[in-house]
PDB file of N, CA, C and O in Angstrom:
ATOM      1  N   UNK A   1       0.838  -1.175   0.000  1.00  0.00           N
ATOM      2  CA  UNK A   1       0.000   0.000   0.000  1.00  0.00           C
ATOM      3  C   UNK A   1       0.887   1.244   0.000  1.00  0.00           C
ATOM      4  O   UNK A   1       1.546   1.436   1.022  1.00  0.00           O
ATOM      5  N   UNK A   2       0.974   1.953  -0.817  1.00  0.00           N
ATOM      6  CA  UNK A   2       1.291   3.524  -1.042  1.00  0.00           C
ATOM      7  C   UNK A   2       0.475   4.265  -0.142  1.00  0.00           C
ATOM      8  O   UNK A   2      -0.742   4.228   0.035  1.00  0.00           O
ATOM      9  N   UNK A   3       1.589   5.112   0.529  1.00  0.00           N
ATOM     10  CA  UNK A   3       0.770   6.211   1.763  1.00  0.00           C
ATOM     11  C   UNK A   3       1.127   7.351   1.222  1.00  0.00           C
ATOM     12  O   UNK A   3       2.217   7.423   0.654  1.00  0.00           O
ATOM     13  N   UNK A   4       0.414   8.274   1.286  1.00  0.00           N
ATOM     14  CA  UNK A   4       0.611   9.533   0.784  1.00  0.00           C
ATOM     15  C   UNK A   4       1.415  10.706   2.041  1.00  0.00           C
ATOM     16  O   UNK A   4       0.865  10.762   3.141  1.00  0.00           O
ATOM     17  N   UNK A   5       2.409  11.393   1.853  1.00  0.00           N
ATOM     18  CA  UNK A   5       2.691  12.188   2.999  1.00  0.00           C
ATOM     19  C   UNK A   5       2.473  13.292   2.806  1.00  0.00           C
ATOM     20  O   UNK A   5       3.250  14.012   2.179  1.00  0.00           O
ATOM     21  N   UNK A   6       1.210  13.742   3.368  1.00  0.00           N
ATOM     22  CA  UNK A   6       0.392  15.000   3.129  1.00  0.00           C
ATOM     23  C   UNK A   6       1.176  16.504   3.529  1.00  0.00           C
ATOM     24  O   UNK A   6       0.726  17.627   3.302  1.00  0.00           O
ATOM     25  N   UNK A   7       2.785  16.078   4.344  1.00  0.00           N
ATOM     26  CA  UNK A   7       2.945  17.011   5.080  1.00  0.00           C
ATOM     27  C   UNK A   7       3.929  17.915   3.979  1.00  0.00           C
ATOM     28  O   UNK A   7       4.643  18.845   4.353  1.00  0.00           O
ATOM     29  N   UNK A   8       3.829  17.497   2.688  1.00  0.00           N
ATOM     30  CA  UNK A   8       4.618  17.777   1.213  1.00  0.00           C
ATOM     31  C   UNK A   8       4.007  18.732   0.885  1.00  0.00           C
ATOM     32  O   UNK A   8       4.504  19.844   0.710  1.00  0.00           O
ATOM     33  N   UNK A   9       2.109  18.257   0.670  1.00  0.00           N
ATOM     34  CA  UNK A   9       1.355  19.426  -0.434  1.00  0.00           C
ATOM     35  C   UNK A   9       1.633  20.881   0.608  1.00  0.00           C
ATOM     36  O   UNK A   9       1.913  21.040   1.796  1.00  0.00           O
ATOM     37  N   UNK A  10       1.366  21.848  -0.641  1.00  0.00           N
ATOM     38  CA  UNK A  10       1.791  23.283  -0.117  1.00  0.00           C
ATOM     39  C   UNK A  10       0.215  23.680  -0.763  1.00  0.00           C
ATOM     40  O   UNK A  10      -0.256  23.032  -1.698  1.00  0.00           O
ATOM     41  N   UNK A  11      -0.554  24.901  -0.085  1.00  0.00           N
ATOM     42  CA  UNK A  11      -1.735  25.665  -1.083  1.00  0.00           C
ATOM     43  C   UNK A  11      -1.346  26.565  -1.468  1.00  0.00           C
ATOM     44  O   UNK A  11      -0.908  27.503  -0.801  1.00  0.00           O
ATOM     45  N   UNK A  12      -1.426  26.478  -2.791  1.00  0.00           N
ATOM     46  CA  UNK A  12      -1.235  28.214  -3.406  1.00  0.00           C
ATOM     47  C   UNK A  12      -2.628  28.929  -3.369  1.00  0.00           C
ATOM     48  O   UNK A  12      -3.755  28.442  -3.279  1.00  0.00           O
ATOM     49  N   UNK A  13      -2.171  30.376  -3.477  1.00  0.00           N
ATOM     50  CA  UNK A  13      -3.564  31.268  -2.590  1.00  0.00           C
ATOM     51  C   UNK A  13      -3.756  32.325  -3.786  1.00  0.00           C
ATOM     52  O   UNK A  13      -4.675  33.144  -3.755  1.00  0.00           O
ATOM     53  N   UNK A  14      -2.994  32.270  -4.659  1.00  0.00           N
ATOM     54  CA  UNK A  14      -2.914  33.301  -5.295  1.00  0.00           C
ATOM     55  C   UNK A  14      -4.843  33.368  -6.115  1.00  0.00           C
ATOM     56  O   UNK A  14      -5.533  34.347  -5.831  1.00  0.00           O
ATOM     57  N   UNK A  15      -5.317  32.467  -6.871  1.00  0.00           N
ATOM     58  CA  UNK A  15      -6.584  32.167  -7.584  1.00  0.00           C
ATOM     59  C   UNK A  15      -7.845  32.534  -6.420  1.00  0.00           C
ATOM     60  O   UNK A  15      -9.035  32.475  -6.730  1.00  0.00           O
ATOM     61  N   UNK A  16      -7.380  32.906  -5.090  1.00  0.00           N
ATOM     62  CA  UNK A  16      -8.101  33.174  -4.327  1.00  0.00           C
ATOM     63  C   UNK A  16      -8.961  34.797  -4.604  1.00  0.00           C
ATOM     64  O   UNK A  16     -10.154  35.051  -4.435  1.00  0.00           O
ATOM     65  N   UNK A  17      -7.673  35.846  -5.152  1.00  0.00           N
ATOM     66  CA  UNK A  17      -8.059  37.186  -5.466  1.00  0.00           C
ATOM     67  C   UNK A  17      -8.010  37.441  -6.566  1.00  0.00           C
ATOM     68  O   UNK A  17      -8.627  38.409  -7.008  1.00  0.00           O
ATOM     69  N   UNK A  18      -7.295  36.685  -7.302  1.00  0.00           N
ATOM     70  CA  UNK A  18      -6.764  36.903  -8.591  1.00  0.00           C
ATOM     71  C   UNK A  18      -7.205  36.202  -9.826  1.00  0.00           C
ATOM     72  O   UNK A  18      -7.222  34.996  -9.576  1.00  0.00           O
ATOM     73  N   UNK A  19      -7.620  36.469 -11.221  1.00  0.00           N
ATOM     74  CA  UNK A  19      -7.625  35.662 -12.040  1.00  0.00           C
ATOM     75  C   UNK A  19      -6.493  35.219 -12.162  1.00  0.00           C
ATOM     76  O   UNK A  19      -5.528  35.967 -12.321  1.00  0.00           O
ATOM     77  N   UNK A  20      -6.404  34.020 -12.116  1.00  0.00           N
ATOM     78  CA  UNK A  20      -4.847  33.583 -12.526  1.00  0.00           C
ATOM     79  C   UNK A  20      -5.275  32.197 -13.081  1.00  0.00           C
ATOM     80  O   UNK A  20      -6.244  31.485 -12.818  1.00  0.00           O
ATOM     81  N   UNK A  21      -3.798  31.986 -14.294  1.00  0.00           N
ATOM     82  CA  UNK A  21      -3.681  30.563 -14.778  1.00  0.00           C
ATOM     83  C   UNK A  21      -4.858  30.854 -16.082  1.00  0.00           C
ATOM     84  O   UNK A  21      -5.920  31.474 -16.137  1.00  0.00           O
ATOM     85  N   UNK A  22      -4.026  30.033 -17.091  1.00  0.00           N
ATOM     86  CA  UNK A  22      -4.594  30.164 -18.174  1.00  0.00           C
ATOM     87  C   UNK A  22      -6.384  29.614 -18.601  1.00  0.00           C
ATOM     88  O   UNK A  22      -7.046  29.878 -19.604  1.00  0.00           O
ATOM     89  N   UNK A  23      -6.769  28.716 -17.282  1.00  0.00           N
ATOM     90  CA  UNK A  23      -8.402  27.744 -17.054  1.00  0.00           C
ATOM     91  C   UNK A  23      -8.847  28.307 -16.108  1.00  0.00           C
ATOM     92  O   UNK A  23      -9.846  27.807 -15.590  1.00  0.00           O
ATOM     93  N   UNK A  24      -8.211  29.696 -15.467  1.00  0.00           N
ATOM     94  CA  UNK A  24      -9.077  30.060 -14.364  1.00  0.00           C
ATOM     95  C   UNK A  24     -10.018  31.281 -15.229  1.00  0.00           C
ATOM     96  O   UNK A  24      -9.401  32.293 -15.562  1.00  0.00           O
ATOM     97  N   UNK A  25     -11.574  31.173 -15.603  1.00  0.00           N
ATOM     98  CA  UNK A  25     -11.970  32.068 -15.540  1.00  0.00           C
ATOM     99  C   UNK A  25     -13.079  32.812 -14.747  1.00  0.00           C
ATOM    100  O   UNK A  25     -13.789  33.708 -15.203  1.00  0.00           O
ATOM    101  N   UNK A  26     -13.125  32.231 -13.318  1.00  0.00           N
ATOM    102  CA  UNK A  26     -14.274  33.079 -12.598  1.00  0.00           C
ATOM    103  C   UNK A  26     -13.361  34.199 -12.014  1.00  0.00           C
ATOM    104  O   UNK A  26     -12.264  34.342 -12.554  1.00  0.00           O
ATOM    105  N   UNK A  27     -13.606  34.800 -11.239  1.00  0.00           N
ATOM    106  CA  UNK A  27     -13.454  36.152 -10.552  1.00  0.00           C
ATOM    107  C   UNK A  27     -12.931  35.672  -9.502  1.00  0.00           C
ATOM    108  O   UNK A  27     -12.834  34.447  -9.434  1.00  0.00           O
ATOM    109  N   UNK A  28     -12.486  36.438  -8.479  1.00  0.00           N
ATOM    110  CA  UNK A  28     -12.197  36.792  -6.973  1.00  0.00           C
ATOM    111  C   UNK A  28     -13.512  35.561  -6.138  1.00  0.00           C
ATOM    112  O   UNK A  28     -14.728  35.509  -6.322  1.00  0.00           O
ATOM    113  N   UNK A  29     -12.940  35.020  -5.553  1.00  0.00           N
ATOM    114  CA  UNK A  29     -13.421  34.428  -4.682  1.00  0.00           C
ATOM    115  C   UNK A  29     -13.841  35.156  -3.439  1.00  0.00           C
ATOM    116  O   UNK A  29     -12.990  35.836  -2.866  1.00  0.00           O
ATOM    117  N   UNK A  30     -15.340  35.072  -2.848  1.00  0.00           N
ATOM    118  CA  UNK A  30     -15.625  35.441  -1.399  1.00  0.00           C
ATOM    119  C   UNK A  30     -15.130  34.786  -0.460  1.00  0.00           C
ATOM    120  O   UNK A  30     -14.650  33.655  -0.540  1.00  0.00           O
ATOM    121  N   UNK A  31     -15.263  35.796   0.950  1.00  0.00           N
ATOM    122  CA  UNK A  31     -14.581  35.025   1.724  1.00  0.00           C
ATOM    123  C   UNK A  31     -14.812  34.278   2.476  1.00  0.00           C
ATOM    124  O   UNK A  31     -14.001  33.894   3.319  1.00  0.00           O
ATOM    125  N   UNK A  32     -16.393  33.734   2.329  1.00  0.00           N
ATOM    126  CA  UNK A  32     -16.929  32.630   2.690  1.00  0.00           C
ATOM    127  C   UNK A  32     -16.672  31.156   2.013  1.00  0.00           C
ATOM    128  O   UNK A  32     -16.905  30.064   2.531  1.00  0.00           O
ATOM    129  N   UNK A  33     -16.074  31.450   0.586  1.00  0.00           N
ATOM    130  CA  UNK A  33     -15.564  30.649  -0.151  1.00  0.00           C
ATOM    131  C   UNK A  33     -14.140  30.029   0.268  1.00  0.00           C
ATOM    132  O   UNK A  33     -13.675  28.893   0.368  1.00  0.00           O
ATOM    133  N   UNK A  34     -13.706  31.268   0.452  1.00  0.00           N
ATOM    134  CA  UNK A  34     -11.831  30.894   0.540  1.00  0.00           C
ATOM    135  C   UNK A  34     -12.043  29.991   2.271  1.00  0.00           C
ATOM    136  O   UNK A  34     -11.453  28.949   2.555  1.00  0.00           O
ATOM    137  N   UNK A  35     -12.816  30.581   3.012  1.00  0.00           N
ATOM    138  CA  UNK A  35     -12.221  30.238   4.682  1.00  0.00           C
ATOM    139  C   UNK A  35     -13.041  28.253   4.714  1.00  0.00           C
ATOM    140  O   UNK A  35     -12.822  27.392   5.566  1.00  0.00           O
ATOM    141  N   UNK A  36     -13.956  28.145   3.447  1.00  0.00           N
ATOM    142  CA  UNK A  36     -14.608  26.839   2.979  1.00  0.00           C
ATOM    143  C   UNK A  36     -13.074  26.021   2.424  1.00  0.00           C
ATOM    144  O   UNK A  36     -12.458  25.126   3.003  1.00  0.00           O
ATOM    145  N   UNK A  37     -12.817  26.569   1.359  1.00  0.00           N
ATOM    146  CA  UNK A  37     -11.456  25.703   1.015  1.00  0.00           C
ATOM    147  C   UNK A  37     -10.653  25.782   2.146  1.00  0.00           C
ATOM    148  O   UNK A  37     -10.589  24.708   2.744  1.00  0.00           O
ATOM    149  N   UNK A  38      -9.908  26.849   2.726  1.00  0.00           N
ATOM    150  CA  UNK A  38      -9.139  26.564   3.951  1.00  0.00           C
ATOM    151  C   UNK A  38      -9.646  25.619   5.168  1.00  0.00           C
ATOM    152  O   UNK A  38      -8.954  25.245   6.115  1.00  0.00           O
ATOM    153  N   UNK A  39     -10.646  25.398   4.992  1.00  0.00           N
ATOM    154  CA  UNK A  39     -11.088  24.348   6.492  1.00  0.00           C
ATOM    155  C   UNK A  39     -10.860  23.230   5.499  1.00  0.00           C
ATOM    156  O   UNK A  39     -10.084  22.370   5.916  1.00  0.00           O
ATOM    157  N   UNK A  40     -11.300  23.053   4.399  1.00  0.00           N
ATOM    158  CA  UNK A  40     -11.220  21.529   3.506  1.00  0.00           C
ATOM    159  C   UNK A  40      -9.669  21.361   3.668  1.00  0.00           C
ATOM    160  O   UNK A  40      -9.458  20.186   3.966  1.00  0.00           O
ATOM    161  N   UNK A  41      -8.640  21.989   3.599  1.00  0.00           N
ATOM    162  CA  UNK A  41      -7.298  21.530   3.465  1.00  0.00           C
ATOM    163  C   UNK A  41      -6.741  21.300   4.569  1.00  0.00           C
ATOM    164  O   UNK A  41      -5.787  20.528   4.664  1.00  0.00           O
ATOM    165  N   UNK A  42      -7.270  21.951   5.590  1.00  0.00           N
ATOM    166  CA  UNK A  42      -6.879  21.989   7.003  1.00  0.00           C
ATOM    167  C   UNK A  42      -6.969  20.685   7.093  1.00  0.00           C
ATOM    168  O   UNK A  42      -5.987  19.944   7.058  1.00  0.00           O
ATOM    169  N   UNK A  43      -8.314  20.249   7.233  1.00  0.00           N
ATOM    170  CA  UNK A  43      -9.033  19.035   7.423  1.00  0.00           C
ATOM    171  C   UNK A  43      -8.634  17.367   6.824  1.00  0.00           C
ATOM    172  O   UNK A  43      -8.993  16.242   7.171  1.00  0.00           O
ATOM    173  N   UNK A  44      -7.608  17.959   5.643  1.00  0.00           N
ATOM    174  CA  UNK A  44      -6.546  16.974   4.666  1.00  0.00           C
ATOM    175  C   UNK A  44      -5.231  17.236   5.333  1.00  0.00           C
ATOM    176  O   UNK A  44      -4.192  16.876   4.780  1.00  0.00           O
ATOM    177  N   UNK A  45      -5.220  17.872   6.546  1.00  0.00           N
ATOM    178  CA  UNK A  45      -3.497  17.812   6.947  1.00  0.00           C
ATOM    179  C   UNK A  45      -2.597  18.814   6.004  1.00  0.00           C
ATOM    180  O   UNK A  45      -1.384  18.646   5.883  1.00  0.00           O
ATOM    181  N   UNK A  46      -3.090  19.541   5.554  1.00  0.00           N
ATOM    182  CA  UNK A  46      -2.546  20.715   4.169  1.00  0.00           C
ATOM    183  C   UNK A  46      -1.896  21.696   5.313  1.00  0.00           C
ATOM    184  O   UNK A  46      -2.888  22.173   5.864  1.00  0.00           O
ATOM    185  N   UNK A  47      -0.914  22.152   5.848  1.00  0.00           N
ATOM    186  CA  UNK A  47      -0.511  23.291   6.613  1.00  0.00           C
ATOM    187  C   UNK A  47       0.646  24.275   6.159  1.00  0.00           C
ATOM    188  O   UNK A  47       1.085  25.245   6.778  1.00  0.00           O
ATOM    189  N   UNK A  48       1.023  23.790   4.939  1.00  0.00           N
ATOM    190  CA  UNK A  48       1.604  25.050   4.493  1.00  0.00           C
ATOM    191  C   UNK A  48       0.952  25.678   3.490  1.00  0.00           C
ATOM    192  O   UNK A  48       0.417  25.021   2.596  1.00  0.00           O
ATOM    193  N   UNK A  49       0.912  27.235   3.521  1.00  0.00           N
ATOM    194  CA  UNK A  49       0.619  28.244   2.746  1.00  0.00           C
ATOM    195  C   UNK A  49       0.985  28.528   2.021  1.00  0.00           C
ATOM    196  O   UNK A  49       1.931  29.128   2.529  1.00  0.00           O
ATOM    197  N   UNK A  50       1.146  28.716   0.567  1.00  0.00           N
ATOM    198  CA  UNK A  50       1.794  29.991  -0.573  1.00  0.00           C
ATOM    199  C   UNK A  50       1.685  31.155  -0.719  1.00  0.00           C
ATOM    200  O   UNK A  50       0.891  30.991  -1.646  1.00  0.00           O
ATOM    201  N   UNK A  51       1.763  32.310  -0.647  1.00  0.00           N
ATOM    202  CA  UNK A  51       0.994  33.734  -0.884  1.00  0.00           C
ATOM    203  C   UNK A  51       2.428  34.768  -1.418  1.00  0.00           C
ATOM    204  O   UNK A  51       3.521  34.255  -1.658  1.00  0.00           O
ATOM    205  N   UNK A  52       2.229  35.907  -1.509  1.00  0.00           N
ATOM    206  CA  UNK A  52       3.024  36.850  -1.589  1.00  0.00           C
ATOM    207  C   UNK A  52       2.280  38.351  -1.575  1.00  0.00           C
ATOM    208  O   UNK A  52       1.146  38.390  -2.054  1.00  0.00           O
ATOM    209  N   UNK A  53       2.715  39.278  -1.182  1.00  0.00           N
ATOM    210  CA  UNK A  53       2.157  40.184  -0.964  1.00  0.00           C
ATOM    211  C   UNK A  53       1.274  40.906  -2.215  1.00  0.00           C
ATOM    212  O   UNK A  53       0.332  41.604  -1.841  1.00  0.00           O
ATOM    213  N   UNK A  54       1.540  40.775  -3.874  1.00  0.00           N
ATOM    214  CA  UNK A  54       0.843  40.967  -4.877  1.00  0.00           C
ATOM    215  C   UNK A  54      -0.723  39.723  -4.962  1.00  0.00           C
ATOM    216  O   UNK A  54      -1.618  39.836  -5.799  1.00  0.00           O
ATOM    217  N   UNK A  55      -0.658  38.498  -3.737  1.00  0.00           N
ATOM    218  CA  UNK A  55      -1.879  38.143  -3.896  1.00  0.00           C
ATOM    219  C   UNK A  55      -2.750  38.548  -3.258  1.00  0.00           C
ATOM    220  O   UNK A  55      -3.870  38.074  -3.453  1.00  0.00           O
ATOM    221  N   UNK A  56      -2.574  39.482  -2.350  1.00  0.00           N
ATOM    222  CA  UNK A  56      -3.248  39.834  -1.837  1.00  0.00           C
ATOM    223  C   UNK A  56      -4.101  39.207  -0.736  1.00  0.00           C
ATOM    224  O   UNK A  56      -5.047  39.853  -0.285  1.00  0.00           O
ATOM    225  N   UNK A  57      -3.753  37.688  -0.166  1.00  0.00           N
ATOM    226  CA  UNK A  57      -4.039  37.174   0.189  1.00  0.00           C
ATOM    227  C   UNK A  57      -3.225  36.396   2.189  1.00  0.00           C
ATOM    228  O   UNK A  57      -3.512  35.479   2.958  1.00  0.00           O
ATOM    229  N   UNK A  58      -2.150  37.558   2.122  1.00  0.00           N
ATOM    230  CA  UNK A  58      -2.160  37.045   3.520  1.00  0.00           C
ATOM    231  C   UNK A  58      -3.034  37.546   4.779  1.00  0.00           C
ATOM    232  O   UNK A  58      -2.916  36.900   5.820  1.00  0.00           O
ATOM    233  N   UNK A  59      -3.746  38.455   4.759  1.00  0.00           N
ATOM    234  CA  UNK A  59      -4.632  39.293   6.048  1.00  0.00           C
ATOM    235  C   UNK A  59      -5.522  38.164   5.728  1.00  0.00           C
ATOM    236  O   UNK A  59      -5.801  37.591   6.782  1.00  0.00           O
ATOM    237  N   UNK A  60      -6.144  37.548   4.608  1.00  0.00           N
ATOM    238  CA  UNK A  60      -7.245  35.855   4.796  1.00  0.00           C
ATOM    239  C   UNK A  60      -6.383  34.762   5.261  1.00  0.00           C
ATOM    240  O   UNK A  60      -6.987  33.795   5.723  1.00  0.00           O
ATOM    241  N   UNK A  61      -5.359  34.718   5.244  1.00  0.00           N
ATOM    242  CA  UNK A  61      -4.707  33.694   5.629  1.00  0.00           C
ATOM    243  C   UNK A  61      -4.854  33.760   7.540  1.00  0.00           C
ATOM    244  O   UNK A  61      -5.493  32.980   8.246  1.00  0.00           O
ATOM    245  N   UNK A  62      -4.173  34.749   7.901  1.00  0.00           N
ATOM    246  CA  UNK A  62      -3.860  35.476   8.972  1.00  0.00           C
ATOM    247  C   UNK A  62      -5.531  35.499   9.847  1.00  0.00           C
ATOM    248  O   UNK A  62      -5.782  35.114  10.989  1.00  0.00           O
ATOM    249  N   UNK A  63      -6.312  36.001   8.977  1.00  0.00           N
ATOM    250  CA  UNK A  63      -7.641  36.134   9.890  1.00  0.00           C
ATOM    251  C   UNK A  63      -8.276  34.433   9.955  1.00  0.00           C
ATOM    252  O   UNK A  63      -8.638  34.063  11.072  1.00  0.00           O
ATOM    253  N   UNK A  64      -8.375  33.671   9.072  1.00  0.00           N
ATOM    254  CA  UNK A  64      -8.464  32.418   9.207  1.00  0.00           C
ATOM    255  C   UNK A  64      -7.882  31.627  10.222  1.00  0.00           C
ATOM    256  O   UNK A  64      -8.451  30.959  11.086  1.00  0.00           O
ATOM    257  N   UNK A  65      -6.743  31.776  10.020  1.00  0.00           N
ATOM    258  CA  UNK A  65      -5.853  30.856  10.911  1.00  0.00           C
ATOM    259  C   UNK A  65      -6.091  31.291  12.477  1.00  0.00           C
ATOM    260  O   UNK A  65      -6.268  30.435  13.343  1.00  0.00           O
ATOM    261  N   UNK A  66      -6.078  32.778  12.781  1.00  0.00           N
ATOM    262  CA  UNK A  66      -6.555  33.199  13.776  1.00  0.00           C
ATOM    263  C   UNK A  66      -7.680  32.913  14.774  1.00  0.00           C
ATOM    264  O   UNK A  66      -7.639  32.545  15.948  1.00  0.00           O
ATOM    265  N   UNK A  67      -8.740  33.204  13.916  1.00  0.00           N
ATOM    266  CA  UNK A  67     -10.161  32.184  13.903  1.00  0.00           C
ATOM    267  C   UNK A  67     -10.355  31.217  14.317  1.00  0.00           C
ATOM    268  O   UNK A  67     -11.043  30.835  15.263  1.00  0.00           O
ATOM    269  N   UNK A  68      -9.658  30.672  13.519  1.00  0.00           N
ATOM    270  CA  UNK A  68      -9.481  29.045  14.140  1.00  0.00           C
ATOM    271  C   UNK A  68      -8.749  28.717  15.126  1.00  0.00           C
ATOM    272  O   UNK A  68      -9.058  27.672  15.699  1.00  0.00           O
ATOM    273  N   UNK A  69      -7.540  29.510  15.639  1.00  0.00           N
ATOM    274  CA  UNK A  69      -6.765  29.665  17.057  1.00  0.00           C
ATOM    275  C   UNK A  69      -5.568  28.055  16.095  1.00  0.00           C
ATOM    276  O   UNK A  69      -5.420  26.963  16.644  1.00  0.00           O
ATOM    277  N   UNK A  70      -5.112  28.313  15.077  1.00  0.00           N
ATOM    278  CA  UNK A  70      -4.406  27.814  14.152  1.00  0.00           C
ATOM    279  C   UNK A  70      -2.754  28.410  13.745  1.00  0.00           C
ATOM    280  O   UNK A  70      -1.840  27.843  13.146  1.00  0.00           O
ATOM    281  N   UNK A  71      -2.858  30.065  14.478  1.00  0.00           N
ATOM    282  CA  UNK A  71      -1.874  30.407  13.873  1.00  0.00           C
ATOM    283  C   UNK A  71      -0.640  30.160  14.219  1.00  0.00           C
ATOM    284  O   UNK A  71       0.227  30.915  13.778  1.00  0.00           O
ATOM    285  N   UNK A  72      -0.254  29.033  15.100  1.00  0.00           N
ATOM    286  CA  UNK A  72       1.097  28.823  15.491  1.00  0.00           C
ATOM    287  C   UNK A  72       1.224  27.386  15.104  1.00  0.00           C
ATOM    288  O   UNK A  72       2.144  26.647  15.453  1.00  0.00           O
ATOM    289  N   UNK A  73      -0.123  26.958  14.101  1.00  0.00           N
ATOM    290  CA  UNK A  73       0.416  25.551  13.404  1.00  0.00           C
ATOM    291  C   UNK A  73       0.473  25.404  12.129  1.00  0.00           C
ATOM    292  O   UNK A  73       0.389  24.241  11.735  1.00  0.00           O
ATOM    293  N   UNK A  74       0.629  26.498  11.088  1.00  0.00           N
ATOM    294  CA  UNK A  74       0.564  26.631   9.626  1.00  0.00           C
ATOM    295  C   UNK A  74       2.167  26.893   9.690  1.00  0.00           C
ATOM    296  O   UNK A  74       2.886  27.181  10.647  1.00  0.00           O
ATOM    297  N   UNK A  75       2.533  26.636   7.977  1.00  0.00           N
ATOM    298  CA  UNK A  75       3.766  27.824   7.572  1.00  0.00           C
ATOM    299  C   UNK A  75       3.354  28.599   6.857  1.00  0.00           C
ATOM    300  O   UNK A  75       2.147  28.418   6.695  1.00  0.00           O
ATOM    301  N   UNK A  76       3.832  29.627   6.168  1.00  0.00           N
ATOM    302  CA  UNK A  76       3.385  30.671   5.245  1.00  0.00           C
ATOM    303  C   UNK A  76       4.604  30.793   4.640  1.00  0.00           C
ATOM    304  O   UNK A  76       5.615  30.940   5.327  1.00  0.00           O
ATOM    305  N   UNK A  77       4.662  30.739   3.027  1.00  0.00           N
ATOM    306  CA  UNK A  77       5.803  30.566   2.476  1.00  0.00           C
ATOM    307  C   UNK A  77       5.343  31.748   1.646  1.00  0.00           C
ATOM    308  O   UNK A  77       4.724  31.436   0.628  1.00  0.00           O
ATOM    309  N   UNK A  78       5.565  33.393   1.934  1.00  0.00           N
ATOM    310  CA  UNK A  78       5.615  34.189   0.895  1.00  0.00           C
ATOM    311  C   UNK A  78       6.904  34.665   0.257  1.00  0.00           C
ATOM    312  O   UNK A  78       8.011  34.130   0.316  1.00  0.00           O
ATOM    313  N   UNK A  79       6.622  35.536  -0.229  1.00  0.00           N
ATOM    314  CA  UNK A  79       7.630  36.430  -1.583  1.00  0.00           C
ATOM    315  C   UNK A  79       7.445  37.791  -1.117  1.00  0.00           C
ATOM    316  O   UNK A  79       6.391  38.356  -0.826  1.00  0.00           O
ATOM    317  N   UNK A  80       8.757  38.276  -1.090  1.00  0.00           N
ATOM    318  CA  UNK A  80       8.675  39.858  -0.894  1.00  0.00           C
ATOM    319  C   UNK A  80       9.403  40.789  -2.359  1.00  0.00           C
ATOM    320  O   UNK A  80      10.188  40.180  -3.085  1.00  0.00           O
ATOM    321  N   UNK A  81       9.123  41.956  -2.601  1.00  0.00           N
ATOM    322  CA  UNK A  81       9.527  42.675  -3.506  1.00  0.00           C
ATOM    323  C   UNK A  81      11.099  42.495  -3.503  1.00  0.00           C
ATOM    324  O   UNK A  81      11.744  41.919  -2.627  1.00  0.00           O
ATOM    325  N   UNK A  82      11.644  43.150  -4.755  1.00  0.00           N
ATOM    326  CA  UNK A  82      12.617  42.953  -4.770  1.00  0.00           C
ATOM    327  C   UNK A  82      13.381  44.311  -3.792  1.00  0.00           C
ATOM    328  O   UNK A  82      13.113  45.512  -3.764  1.00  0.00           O
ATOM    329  N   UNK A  83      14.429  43.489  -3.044  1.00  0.00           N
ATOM    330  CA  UNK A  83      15.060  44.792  -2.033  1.00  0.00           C
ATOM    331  C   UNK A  83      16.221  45.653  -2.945  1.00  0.00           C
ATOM    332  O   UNK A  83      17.248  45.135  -3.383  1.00  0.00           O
ATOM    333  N   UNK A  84      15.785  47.256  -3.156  1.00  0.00           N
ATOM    334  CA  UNK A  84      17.043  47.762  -3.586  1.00  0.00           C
ATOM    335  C   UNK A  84      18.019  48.514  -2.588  1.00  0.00           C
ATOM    336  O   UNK A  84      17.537  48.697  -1.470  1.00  0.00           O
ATOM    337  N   UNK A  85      19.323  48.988  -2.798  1.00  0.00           N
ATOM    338  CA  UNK A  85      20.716  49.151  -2.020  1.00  0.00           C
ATOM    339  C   UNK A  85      19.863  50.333  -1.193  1.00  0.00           C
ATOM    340  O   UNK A  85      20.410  50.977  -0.298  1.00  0.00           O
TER     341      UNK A  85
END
């Protein structure tokens, strides 16, 4: 039997605010929608995050995880601008 080690998958957040990806064509997701997928992944053992500050999507991450009294068991793997001298 093949076991899957869930503690690999990462969520990307970006399709949360954003049209993104060439098959995404609905809109911005509500945030009754997004905090629905975030309990579904939670609920699959999913605890790391993707975001970066152009998704616009860490204050949902942040208020979610909060919510849930979660925020000292996720990672959050963002991207920051580029730093100049």
């Amino acid at each position: 039997m093949n076991t899957l080690n869930k503690n690999k998958f990462i969520l990307g957040t970006v399709q949360f605010e954003q049209k993104y990806g060439i098959t995404n064509f609905m809109k911005k997701l509500d945030k009754k929608k997004i905090f629905k997928i975030l309990s579904f992944v939670w609920e699959n053992n999913i605890r790391i995050f993707d975001t970066a500050p152009s998704y616009n999507t860490e204050e949902l991450i942040g208020e979610y995880s909060r919510a849930n009294g979660i925020q000292n068991k996720i990672k959050v793997i963002t991207k920051i601008p580029e730093i100049k001298d």
